[in-house]
C-alpha angles and dihedrals in degrees: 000000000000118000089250093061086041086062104039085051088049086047103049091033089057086055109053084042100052115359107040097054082047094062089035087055101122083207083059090050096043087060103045086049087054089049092048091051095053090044083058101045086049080055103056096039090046102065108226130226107019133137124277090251088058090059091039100050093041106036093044113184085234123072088014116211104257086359093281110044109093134140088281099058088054109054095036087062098041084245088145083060104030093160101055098037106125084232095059092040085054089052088056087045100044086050098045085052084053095044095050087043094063098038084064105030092046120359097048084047093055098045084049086060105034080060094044110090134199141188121230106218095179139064095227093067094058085061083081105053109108082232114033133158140175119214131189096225126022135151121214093208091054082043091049096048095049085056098048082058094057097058092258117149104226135207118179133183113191108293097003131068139186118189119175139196142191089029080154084067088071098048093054110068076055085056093041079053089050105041096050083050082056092049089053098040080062101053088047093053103043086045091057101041103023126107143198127203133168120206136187113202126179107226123264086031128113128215148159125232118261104127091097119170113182127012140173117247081248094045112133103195089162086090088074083066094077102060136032130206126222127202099220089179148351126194137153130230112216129196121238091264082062083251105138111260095189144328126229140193119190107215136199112192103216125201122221094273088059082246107142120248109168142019137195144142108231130195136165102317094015121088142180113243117199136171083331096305123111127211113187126193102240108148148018143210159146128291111164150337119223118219141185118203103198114300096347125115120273121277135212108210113188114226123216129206120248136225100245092163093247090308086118152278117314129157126209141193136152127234126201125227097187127069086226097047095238094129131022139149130243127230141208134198129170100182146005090263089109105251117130124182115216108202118185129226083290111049091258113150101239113164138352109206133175120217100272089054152101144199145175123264136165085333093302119114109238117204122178113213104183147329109251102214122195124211127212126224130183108204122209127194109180112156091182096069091086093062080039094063098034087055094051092046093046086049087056092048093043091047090057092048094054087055087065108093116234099221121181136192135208123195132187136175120189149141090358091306127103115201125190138187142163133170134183151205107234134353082053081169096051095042087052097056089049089046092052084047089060102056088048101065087051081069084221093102091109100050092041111134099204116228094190137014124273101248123267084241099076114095125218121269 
């Protein structure tokens, strides 16, 4: 054997003696779980992806959150972007490692030998069975029919037999494994390739998305190149108190070619999907107002929102009543109601108008034609969510199998004597009281000699 072999054997020898039952360690996994979980949690209080003011305005230094949590912290520890920090991808990786580890080292081996069967050829094997019993008369091939009611799978060798159940129970701890590796394939993935953009569209305006705000280092946005979207409409539904109810926008995908592909109407919950990517309806504003002064054309004049420091939404914007800009009006909206506020060079309240209508200002006719309003979308692209939700569906169904108990039987005739035996994982109750029924339609149950004593589990009838 060259030296080379020597030290690959002493290598891979070293780590399924010491590293590998390390990773495979459920206390290791349990932690790691725990870790993943408060991670998580950090995740969802902290809110992700949002602009360094943000942090700054709402994690101060002074006073500190908790005395130690501020816009430093934060950002230091990727804490604005929990789920794409290389220290939160290497816990998924590190439990999935754990996880694989112990499907093969521990979960693979027990399946082997729960479908392995054997044959016991002697009494004294059946002295270690949780259930045993000795009768005086017995038949293998009555035996063998009673478990065959009972859903048992039977081999059987001259004078001894084995018959097994619930074999599914032990598959599925190996599909729960799976199906959690699948879970986090997904959230690597998605974390790695998944995007986020907000955007803020006038409606009857088209655009693409490019204000993105947070992307994975996989992430392929130039798919957005290919389509547009246009706002037909916005409008906004209130409630008799004059509170919003919801607020719509009424969409049309359009290909390169301008050529429409889809259309819906979106509001809060439902969103448009599209070619994997997900635009939600999350805010509202306005745009515009469109105005008329006398005979001229129609402007339209853009509206800004102001600071009002947290006392509500108002937009503003100035309109001139002068060619030469020497005089104008400001004006003032809250919602898209329709109530605009017209203040003159002063402050002075001089007019409220709804589009449709005029009034009269520094000589000059004002007509409102219409409020521009503007709708907000948060896009999402995770292609990870697929695996997300595969894994999620296979857990449910795994969780249902290991609730399944893997029973076995032994059987043995010889010398006159007929011994039989059984034992199970989980439902021990349950498994007793079979077991008793059993012996009972042998019609032996009266002239048993136990070999071992029924188990403490069994309640009293």
């Amino acid at each position: 054997m060259t030296e080379e072999n020597s030290s690959s054997l002493t290598i891979g020898h070293l780590f399924r003696r010491q590293v590998l039952p390390v990773i495979a360690d459920l206390r290791l996994a349990i932690m790691l779980l725990l870790a993943i979980a408060l991670f998580s949690i950090s995740g969802t209080v902290i809110e992700q992806g949002q602009s360094l003011e943000f942090y700054r305005a709402n994690y101060p230094e002074h006073p500190a959150l908790f005395g130690f949590l501020t816009w430093k912290v934060i950002l230091i520890l990727g804490l604005d972007h929990v789920y794409r920090t290389w220290w939160f991808l290497s816990i998924l990786i590190l439990f999935g490692s754990s996880l694989t580890a112990c499907t093969f080292t521990r979960q693979f081996p027990a399946l082997k030998a729960a479908r392995r069967w054997s044959f016991y050829n002697e009494p004294r094997q059946f002295e270690k069975l949780a259930l045993s019993a000795e009768v005086e008369t017995g038949s293998l091939d009555f035996l063998t029919s009673l478990l065959k009611k009972q859903r048992y799978k039977v081999f059987q060798d001259g004078d001894t037999l084995y018959a097994r159940k619930g074999i599914i129970g032990r598959i599925g701890p190996i599909v729960v494994h799976a199906s959690m590796l699948i879970i986090l394939a997904g959230a690597i993935w998605g974390a790695m390739t998944g995007f986020m953009a907000q955007e803020m569209v006038p409606s009857g305006s088209t655009f693409q998305i490019r204000n993105i705000v947070d992307a994975g280092p996989l992430a392929t946005p130039q798919i957005l190149k290919d389509w547009s979207v246009k706002v037909n409409r916005f409008w906004i539904d209130y409630t008799p108190e004059g509170g919003i109810d919801q607020f719509y926008s009424d969409l049309s995908v359009l290909d390169n070619q301008g050529k429409e592909v889809d259309k819906q109407t979106i509001y809060v919950n439902k969103p448009l999907r599209y070619r994997g990517v997900t635009v939600y309806q999350t805010d509202w504003g306005i745009a515009a107002v469109q105005v008329q002064l006398n005979n001229s054309p129609i402007f339209q004049i853009p509206m800004a929102q102001l600071d009002t420091g947290g006392r509500g939404r108002i937009w503003g914007t100035w309109i001139p009543t002068k060619p030469d800009l020497s005089e104008g009006v400001s004006m003032l909206a809250k919602d898209l109601q329709g109530m605009l506020l017209v203040y003159d060079a002063t402050g002075k309240l001089i007019s409220t108008v709804r589009p449709g209508m005029a009034t009269e200002i520094n000589g000059v006719t004002l007509r409102i034609k219409d409020i521009i309003g503007s709708t907000g979308f948060q896009i999402k692209s995770d292609p990870g969510i697929p695996l997300v939700y595969t894994g999620f569906g296979l857990l449910m169904l795994s969780v249902i199998m290991s609730y399944f108990s893997h029973s076995q039987i032994w059987a043995l005739q010889k010398d006159g004597h007929f011994y039989i035996g059984g034992r199970t994982n989980r439902a021990q109750v349950a498994f007793e009281r079979e077991f008793i029924d059993i012996l009972e339609q042998l019609g032996t149950a009266s002239e048993t000699v136990p070999l071992v004593a029924v188990a403490s589990t069994l309640s009293p009838s």
